[in-house]
SERO-4910 file (N, C-alpha, C, O; in steps of 0.05 Angstrom, whole numbers):
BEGIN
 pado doro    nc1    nc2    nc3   cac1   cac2   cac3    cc1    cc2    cc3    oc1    oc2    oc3
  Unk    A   -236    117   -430   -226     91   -422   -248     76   -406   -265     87   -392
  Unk    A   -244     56   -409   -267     39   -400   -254     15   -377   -241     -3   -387
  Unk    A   -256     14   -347   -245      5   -334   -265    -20   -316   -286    -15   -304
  Unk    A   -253    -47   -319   -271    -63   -307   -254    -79   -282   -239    -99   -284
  Unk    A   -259    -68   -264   -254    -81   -241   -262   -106   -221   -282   -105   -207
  Unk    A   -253   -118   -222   -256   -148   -204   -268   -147   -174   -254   -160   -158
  Unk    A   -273   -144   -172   -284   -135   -132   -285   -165   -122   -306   -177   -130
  Unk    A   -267   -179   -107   -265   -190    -90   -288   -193    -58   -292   -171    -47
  Unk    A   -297   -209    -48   -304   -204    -20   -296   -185      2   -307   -170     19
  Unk    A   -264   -193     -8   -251   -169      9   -237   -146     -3   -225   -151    -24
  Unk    A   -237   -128      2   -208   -108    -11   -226   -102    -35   -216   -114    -55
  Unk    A   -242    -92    -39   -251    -89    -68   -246    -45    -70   -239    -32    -90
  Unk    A   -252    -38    -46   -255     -9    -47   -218      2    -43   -213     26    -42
  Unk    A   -197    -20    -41   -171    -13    -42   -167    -27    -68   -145    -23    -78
  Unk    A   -180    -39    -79   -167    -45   -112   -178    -17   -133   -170    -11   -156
  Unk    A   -194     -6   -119   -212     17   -130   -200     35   -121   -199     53   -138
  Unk    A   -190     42   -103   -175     66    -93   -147     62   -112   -138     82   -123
  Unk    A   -134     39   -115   -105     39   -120   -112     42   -148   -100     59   -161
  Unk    A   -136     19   -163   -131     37   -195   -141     63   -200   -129     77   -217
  Unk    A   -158     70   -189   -162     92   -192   -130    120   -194   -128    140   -208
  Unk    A   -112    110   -175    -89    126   -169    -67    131   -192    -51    149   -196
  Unk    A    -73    103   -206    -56     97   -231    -75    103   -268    -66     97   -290
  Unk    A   -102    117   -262   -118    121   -288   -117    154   -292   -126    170   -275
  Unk    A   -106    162   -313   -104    187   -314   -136    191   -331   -146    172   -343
  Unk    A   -147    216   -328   -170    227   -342   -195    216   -331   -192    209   -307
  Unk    A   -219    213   -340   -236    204   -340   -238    177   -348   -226    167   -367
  Unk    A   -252    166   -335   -258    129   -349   -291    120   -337   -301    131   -317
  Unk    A   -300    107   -346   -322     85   -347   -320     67   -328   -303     51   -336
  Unk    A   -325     62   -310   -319     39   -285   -342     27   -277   -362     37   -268
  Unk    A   -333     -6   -282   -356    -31   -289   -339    -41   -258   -315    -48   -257
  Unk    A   -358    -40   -233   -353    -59   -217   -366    -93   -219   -389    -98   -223
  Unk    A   -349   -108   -216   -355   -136   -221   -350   -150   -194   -332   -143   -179
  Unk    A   -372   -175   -187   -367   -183   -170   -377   -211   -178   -400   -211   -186
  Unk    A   -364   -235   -178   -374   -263   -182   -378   -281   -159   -362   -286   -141
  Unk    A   -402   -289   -163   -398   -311   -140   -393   -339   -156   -406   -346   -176
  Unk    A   -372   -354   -144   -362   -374   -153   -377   -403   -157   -381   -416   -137
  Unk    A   -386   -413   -180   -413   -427   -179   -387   -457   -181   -397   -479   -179
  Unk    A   -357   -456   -185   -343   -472   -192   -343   -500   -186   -344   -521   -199
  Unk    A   -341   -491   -149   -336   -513   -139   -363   -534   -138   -358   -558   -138
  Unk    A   -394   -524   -137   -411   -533   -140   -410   -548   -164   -420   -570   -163
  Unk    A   -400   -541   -183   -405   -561   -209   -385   -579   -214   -388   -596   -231
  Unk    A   -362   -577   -199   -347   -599   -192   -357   -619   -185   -353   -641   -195
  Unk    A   -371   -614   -165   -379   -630   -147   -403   -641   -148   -415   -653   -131
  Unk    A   -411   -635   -170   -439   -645   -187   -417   -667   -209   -417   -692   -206
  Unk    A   -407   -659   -222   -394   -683   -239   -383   -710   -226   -380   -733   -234
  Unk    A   -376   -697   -198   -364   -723   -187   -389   -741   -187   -410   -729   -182
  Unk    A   -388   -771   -191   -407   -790   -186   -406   -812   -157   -385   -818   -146
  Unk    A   -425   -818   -149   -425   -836   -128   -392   -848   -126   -378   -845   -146
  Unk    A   -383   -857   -107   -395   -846    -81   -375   -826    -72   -369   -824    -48
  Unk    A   -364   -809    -93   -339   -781    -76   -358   -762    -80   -351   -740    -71
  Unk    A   -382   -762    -91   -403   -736    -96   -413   -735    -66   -426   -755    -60
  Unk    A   -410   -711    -42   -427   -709    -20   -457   -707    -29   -466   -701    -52
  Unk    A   -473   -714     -4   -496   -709     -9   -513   -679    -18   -503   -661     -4
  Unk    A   -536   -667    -37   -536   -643    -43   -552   -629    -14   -567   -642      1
  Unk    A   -545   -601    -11   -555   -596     10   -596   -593      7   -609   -586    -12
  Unk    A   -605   -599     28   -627   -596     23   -635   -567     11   -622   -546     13
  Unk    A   -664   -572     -6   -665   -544    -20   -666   -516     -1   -658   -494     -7
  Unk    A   -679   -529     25   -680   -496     38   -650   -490     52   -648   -467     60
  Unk    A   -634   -502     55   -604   -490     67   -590   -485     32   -567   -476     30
  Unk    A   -603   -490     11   -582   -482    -18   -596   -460    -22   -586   -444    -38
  Unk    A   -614   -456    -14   -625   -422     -8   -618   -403     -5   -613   -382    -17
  Unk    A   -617   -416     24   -598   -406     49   -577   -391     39   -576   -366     41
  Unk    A   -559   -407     28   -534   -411     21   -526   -392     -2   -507   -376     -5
  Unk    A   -545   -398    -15   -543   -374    -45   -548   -346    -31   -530   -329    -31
  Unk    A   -577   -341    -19   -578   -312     -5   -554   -303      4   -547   -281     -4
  Unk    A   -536   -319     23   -522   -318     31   -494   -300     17   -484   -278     23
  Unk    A   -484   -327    -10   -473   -310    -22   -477   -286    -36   -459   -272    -44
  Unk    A   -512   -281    -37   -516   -255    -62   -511   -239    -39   -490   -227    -43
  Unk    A   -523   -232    -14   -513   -214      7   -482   -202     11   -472   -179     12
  Unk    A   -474   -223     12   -439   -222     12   -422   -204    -11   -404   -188     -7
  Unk    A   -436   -211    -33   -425   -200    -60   -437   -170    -66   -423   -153    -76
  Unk    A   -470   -166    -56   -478   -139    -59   -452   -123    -36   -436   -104    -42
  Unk    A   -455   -134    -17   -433   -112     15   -405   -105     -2   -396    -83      0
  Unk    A   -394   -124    -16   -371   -116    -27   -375    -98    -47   -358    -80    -48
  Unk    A   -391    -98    -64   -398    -76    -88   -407    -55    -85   -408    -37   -102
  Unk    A   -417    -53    -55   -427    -31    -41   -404    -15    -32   -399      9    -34
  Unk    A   -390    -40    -21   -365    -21     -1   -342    -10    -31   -326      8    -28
  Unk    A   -346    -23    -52   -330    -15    -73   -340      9    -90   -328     28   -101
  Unk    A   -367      3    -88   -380     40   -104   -385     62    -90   -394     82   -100
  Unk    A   -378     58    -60   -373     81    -47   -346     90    -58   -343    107    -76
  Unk    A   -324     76    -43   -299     85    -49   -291     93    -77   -273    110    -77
  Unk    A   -300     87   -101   -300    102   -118   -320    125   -125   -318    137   -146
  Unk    A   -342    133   -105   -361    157   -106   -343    177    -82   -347    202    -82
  Unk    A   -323    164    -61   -319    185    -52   -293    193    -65   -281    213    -57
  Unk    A   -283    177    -88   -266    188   -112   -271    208   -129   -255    213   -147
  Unk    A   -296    224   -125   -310    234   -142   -325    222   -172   -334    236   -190
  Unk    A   -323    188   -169   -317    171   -200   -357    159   -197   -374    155   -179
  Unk    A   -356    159   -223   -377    142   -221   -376    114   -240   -362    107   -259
  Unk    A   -404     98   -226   -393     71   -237   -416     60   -233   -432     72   -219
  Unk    A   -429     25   -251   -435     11   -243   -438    -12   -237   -427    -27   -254
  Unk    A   -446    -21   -223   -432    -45   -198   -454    -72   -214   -477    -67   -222
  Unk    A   -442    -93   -216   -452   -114   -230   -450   -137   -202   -433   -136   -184
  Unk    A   -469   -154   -203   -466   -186   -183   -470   -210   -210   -487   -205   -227
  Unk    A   -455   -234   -212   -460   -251   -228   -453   -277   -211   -446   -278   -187
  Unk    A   -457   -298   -231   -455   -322   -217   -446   -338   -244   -455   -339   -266
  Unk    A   -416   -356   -230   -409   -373   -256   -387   -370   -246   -386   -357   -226
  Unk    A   -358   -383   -258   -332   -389   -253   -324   -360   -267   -325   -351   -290
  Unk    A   -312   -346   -236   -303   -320   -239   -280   -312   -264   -282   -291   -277
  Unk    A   -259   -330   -268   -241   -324   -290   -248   -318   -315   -236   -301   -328
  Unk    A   -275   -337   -329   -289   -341   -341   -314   -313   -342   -311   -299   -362
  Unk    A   -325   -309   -333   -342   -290   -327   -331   -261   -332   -342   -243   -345
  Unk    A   -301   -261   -315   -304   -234   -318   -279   -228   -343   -268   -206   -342
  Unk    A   -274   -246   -361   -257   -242   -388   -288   -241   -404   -287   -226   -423
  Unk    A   -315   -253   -400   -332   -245   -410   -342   -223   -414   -350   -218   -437
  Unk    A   -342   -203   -391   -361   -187   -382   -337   -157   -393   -344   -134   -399
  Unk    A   -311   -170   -393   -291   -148   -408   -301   -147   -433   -307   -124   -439
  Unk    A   -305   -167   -453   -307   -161   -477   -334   -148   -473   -333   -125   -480
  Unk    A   -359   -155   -464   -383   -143   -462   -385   -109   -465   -397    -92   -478
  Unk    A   -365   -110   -446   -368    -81   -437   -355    -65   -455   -359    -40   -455
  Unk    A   -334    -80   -478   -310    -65   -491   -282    -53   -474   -266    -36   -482
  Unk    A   -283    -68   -452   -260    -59   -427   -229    -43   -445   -226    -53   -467
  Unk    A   -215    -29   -440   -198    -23   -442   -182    -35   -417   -158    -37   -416
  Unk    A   -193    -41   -403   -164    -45   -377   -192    -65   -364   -216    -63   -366
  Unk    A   -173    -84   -349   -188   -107   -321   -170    -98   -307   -148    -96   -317
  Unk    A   -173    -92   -285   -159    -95   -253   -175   -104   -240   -199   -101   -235
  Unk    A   -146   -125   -230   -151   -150   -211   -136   -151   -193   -121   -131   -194
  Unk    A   -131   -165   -176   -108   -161   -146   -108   -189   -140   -128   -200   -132
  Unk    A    -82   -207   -143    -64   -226   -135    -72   -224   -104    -67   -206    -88
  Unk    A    -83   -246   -100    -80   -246    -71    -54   -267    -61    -42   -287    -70
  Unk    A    -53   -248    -38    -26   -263    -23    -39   -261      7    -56   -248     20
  Unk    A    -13   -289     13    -16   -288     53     13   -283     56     33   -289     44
  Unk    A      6   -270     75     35   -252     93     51   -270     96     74   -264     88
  Unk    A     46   -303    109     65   -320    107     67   -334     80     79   -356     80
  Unk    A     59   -327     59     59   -348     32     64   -325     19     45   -309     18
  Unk    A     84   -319     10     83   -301    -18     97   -314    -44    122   -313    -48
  Unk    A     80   -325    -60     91   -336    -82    106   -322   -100    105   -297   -103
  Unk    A    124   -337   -115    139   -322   -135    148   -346   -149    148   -369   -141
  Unk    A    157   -334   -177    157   -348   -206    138   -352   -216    118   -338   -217
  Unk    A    145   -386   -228    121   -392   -243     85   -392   -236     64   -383   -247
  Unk    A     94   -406   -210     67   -405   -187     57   -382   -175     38   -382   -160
  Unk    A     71   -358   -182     55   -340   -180     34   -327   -178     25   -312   -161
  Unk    A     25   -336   -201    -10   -327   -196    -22   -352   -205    -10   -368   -220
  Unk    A    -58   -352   -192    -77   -378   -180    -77   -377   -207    -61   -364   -221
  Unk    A   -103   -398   -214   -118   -404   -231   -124   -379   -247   -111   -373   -267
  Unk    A   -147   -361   -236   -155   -338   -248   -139   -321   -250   -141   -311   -272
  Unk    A   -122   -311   -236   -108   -298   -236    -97   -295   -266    -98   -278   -284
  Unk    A    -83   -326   -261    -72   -337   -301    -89   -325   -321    -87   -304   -334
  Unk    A   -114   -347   -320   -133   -349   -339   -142   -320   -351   -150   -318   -374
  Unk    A   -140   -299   -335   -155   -273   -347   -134   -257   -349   -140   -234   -356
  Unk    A   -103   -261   -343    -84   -253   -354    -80   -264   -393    -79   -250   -414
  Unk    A    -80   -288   -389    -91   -305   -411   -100   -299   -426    -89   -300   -448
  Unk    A   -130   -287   -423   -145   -293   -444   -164   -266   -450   -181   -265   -468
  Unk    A   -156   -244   -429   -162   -218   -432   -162   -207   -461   -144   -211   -477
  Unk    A   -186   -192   -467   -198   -175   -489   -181   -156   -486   -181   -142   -507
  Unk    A   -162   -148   -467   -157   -122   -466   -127   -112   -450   -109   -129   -451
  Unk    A   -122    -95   -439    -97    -97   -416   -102   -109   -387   -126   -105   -382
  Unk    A    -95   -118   -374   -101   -127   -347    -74   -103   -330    -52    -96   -335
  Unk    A    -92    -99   -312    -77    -91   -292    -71   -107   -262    -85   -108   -241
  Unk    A    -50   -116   -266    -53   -138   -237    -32   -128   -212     -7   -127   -213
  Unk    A    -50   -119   -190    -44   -105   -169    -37   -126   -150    -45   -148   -157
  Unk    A    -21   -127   -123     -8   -152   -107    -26   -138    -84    -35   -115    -83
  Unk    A    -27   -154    -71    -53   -143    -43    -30   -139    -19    -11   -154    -16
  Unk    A    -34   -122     -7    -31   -107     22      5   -120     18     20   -126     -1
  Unk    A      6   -118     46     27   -127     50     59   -110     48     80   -120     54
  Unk    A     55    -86     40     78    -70     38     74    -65      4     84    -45     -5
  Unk    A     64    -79     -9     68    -76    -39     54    -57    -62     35    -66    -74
  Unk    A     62    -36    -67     48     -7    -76     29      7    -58     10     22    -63
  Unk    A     39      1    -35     22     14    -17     41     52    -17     32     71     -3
***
């Protein structure tokens, strides 16, 4: 089985602990981590004058280091927790509109399963239709494969 996991900023080594809890046998585990290039290209299409100004080149530097730093710590803190699973895996960083990217990176890999984790706030917990974001949908959607969609903290399969 071939398992591609979503790693979030946060919670990526408890989305890895919890599928891991639910994969019987051996599997393949593709950590994924996207940094979200979305809102930037939004905000490139907007034209004068709702387009802010672009940041100068050395703070979009800045800014990118910033996020690649951010995204390696989570893939780090996520390939531990599955090495002290006894599991092995390897950990991917990309850049591009995460929903998109990682229904890509499923078929790439031949995924049998995506797990992903719904995020929720303690005071907002959606239900029904609005249930899950954008991505959430979208790679429910449009998945190569099964999705596994886990609900974050909060009392729920804990």
């Amino acid at each position: 089985m071939r398992v591609l996991c979503a790693i979030g900023v946060r919670g990526g080594a408890e989305l890895v602990r919890r599928t891991a809890a639910r994969i019987c046998g051996d599997a393949q585990w593709h950590l994924l981590h996207v940094i979200d290039v979305g809102p930037r290209v939004d905000m490139e299409r907007l034209g004068p004058p709702h387009r802010p100004p672009r940041p100068h080149p050395p703070h979009e530097r800045e800014l990118n280091r910033a996020e690649g730093v951010g995204g390696e710590e989570a893939l780090k803190e996520a390939l531990d927790a599955l090495q002290a699973l006894g599991l092995k895996g390897e950990a991917r960083l990309e850049r591009g509109r995460p929903n998109e990217v990682i229904v890509e990176m499923a078929q790439r890999a031949n995924a049998d399963l995506i797990a992903i984790e719904r995020r929720e706030r303690a005071d907002h917990l959606r239900q029904g239709p609005a249930s899950l974001g954008h991505n959430a949908r979208f790679i429910v959607d449009h998945a190569p494969c099964d999705v596994l969609l886990l609900r974050s903290g909060y009392g729920y399969g804990q």
